[in-house]
FILO-400732 format. One record per residue (C-alpha): residue in one letter; residue number from 1; x, y, z; chain. Coordinates in Angstrom, 1 decimal. Layout:
// FILO-400732
+----+-----+--------+--------+--------+----+
: aa :   i :      x :      y :      z : ch :
+----+-----+--------+--------+--------+----+
:  A : NUM :      X :      Y :      Z :  A :
...
+----+-----+--------+--------+--------+----+
***
This chain:
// FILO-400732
+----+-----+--------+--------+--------+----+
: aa :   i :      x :      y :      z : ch :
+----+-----+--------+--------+--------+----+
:  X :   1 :  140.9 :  175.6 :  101.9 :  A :
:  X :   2 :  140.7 :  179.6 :  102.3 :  A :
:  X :   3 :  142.3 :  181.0 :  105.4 :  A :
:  X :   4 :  138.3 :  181.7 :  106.8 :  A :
:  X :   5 :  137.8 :  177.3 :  106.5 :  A :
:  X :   6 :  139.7 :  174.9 :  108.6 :  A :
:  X :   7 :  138.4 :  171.2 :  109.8 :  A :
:  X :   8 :  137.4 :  170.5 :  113.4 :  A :
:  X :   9 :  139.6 :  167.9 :  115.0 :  A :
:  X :  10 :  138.5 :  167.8 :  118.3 :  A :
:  X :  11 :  138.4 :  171.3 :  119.3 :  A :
:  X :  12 :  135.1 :  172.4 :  121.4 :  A :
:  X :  13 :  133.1 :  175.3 :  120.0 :  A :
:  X :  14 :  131.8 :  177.6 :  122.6 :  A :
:  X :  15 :  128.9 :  176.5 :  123.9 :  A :
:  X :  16 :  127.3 :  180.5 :  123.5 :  A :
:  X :  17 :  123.1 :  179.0 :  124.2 :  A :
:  X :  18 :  123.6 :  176.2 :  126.2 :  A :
:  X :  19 :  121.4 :  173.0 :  126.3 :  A :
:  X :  20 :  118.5 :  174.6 :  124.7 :  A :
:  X :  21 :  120.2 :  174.3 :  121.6 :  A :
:  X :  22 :  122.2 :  171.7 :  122.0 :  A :
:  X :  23 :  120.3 :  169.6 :  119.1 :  A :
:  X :  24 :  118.0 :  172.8 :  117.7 :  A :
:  X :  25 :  115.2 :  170.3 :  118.2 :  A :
:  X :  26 :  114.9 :  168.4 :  122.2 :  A :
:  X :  27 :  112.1 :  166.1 :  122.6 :  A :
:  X :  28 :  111.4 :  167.8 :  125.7 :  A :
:  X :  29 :  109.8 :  170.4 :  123.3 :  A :
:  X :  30 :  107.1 :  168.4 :  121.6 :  A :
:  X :  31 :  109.3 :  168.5 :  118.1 :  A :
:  X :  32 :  111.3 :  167.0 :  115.8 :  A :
:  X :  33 :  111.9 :  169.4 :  113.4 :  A :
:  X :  34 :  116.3 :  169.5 :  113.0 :  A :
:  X :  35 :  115.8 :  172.3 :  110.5 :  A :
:  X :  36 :  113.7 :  173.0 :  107.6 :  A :
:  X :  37 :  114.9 :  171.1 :  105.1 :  A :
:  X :  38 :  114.7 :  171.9 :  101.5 :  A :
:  X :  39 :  113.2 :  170.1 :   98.5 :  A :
:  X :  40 :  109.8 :  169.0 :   97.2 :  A :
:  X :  41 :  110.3 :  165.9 :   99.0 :  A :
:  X :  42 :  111.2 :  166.5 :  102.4 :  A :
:  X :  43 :  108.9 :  164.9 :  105.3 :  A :
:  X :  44 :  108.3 :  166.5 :  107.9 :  A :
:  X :  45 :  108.9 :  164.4 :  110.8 :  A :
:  X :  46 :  106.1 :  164.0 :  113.8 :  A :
:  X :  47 :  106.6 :  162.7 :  117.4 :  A :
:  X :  48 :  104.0 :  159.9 :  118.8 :  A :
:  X :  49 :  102.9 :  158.9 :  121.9 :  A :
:  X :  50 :  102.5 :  155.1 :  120.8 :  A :
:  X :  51 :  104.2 :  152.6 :  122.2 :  A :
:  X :  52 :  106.2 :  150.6 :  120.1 :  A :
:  X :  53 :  105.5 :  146.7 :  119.9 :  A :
:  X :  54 :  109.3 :  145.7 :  120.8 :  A :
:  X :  55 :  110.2 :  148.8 :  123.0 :  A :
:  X :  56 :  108.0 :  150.6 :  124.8 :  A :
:  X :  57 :  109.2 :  153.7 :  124.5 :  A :
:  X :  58 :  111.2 :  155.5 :  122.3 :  A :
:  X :  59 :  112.9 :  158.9 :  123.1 :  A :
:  X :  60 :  112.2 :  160.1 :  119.4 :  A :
:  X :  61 :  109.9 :  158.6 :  116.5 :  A :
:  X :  62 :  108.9 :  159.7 :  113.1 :  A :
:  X :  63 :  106.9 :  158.6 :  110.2 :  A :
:  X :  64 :  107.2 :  158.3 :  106.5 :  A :
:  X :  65 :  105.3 :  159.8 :  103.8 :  A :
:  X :  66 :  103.9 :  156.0 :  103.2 :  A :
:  X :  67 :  103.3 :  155.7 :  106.3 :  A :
:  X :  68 :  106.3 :  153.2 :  108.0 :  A :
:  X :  69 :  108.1 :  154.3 :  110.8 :  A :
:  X :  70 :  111.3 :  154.7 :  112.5 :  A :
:  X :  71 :  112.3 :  154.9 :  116.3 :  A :
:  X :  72 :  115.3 :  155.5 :  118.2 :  A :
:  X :  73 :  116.3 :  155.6 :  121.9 :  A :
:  X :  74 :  119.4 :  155.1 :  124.2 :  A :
:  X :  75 :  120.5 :  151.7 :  125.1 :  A :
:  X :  76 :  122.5 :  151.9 :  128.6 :  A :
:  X :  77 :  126.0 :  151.0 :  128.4 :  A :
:  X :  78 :  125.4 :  150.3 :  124.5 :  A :
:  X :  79 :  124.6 :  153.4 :  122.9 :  A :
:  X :  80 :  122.2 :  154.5 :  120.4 :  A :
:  X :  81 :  119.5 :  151.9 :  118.8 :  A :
:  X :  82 :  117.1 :  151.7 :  116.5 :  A :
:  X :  83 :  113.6 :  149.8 :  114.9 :  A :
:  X :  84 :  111.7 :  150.6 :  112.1 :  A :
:  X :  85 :  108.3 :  149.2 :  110.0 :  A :
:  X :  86 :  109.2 :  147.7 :  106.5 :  A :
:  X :  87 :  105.9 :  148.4 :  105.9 :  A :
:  X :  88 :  103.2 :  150.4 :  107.4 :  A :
:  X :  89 :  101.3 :  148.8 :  110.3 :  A :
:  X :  90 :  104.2 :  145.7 :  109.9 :  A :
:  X :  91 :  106.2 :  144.8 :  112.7 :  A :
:  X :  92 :  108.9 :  146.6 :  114.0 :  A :
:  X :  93 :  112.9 :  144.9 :  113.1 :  A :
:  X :  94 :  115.2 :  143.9 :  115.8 :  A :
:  X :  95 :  116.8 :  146.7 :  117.6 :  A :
:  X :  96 :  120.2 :  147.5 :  115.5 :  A :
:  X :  97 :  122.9 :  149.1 :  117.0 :  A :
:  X :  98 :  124.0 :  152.6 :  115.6 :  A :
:  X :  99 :  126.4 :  153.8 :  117.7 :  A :
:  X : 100 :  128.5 :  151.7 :  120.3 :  A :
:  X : 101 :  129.5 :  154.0 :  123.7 :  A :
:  X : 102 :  129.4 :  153.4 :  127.2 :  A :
:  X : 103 :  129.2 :  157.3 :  127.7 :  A :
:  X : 104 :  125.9 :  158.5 :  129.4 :  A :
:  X : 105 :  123.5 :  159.9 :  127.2 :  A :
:  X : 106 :  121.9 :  163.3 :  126.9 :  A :
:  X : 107 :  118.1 :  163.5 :  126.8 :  A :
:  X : 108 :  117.1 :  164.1 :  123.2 :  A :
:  X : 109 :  117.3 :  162.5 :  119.7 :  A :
:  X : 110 :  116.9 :  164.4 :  116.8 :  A :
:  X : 111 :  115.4 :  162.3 :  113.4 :  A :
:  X : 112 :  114.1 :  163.9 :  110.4 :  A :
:  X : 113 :  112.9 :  162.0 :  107.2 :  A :
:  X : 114 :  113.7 :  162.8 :  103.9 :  A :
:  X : 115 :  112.6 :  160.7 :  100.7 :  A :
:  X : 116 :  114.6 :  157.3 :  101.1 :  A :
:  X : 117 :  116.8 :  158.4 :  104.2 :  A :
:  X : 118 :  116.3 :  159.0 :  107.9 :  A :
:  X : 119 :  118.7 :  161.8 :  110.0 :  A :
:  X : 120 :  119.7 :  161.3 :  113.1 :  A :
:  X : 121 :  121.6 :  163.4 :  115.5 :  A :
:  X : 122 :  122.3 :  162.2 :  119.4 :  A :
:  X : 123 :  125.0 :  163.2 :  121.8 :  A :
:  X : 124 :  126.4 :  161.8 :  125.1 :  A :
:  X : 125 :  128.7 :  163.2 :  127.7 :  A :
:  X : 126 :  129.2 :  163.1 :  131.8 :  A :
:  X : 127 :  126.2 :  165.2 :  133.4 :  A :
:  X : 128 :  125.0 :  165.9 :  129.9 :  A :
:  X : 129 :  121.8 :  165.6 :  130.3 :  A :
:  X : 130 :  122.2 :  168.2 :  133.1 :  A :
:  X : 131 :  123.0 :  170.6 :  131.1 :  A :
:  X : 132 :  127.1 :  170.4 :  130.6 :  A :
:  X : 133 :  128.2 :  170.3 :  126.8 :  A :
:  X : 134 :  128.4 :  166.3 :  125.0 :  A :
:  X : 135 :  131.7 :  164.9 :  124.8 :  A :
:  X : 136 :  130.5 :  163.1 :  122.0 :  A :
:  X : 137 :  128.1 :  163.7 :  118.9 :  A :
:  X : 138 :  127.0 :  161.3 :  116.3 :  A :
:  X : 139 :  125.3 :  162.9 :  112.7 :  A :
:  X : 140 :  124.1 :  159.2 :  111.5 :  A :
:  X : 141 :  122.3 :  158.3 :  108.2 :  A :
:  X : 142 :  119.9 :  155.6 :  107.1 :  A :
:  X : 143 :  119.0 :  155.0 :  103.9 :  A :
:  X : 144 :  116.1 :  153.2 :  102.2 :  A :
:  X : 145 :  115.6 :  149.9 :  104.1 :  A :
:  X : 146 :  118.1 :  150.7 :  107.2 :  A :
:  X : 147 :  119.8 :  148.0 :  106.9 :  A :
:  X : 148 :  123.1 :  150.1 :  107.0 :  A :
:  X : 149 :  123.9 :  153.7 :  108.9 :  A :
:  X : 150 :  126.4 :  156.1 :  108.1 :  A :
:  X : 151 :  128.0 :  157.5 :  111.7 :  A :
:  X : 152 :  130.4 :  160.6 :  111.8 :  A :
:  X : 153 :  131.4 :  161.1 :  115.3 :  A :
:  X : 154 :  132.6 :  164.3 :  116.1 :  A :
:  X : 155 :  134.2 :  164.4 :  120.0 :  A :
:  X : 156 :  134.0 :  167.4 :  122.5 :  A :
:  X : 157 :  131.4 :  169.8 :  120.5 :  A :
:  X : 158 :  128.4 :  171.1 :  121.3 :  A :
:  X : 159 :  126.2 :  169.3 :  119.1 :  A :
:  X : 160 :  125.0 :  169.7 :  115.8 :  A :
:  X : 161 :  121.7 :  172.1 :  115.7 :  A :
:  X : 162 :  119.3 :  170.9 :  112.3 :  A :
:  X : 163 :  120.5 :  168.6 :  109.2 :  A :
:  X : 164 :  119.0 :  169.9 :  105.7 :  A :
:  X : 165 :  118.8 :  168.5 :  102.4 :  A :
:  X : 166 :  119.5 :  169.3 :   99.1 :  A :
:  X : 167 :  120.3 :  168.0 :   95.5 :  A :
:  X : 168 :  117.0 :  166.0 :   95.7 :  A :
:  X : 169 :  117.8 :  164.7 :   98.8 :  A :
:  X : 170 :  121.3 :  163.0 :   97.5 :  A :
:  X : 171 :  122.9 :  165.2 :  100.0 :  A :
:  X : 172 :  122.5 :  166.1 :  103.4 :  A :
:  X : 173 :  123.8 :  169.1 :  105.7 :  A :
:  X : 174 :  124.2 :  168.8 :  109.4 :  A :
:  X : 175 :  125.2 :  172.5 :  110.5 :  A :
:  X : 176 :  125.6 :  174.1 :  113.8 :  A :
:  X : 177 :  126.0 :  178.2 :  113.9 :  A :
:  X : 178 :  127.3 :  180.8 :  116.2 :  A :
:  X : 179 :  128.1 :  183.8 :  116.5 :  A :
:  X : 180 :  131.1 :  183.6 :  114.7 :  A :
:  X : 181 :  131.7 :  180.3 :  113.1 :  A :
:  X : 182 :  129.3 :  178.1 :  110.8 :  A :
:  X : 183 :  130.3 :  174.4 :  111.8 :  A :
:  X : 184 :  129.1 :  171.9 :  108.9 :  A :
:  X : 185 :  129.5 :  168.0 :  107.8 :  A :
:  X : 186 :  128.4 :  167.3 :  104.7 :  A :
:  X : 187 :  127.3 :  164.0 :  103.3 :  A :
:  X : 188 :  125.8 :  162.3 :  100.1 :  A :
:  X : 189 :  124.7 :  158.7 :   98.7 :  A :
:  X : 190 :  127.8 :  158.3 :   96.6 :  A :
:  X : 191 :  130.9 :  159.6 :   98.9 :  A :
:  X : 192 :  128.9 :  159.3 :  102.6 :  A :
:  X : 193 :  130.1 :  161.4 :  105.4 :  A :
:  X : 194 :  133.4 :  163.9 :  104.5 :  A :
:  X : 195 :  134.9 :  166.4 :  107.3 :  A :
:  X : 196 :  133.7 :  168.6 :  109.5 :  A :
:  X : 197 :  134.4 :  172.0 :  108.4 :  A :
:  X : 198 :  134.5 :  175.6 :  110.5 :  A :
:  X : 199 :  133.7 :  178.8 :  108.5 :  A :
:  X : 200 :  134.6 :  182.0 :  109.9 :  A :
:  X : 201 :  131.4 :  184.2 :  109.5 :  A :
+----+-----+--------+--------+--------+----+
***
């Protein structure tokens, strides 16, 4: 690793726009967009205002290309869970578990679909959702029937911004940027989640 690369271990990043882009994408702005992606097969994601049939309200949902969907929302004193479709129209699957904390949550969830895997990225943190910086932030994976998530928690940082894809969606990017570093976690179908890295720009 070059002199201008080290990992994060815990070390917060300054926090130089605040909440408003604490995840790149808030619900509280009508989109789920968490960057723009690359390759042909990239969905874009798209909120709804549907209630789901075993929650009634998600804090972020998206749709698949064949039409199945995925939800997400904060679970008090649990953490983050999730539901999806196996099929289009189907019923929605137990809620799972994808991250156990007790912390309070901020307001958002990011999700982006890609062909086959889901994105997620959702942070908690004491008067987080007031604006202070997460103490904790999850960059989680689901791939093909969620029955399994990849979680990388990453404690006292400011969030990731967008995840992107590339290598025909066998990788994935979750990146934050500022004004002088490029903070990055990589991960793929074979080796799942690596280290966070910090590039000096």
């Amino acid at each position: 690793m070059s002199s201008g690369e080290r990992q994060v271990r815990g070390a917060r990043l300054p926090a130089l726009a605040g909440l408003t882009v604490l995840l790149g994408v808030t619900v509280a702005c009508g989109s789920t967009e968490a960057g723009a992606g690359t390759g042909a097969h990239t969905v874009t994601a798209s909120p709804t205002s549907r209630p789901a049939p075993s929650h009634a309200r998600f804090v972020e949902e998206i749709e698949w290309a064949d039409g199945r969907r995925v939800g997400m929302y904060y679970a008090a004193g649990r953490g983050l869970m999730e539901q999806h479709q196996d099929t289009a129209g189907g019923a929605w699957s137990k809620p799972r578990l994808v991250y156990a904390t007790e912390s309070d949550p901020c307001q958002s969830i990011t999700l982006k679909a890609f062909d086959g895997t889901v994105a997620a990225i959702a942070n908690w943190g004491v008067y987080c959702s007031d604006g202070e910086p997460p103490m904790e932030s999850i960059a989680a994976v689901g791939t093909e029937n969620l029955s399994t998530w990849d979680t990388k928690l990453t404690k006292e940082f400011d969030g990731w911004e967008k995840v992107e894809a590339s290598g025909d969606n066998e990788q994935l990017t979750f990146g934050r940027n500022s004004t002088e570093w490029l903070t990055r976690l990589r991960w793929s179908r074979t080796d799942g989640f690596g280290d966070v890295e910090e590039i000096r720009r």
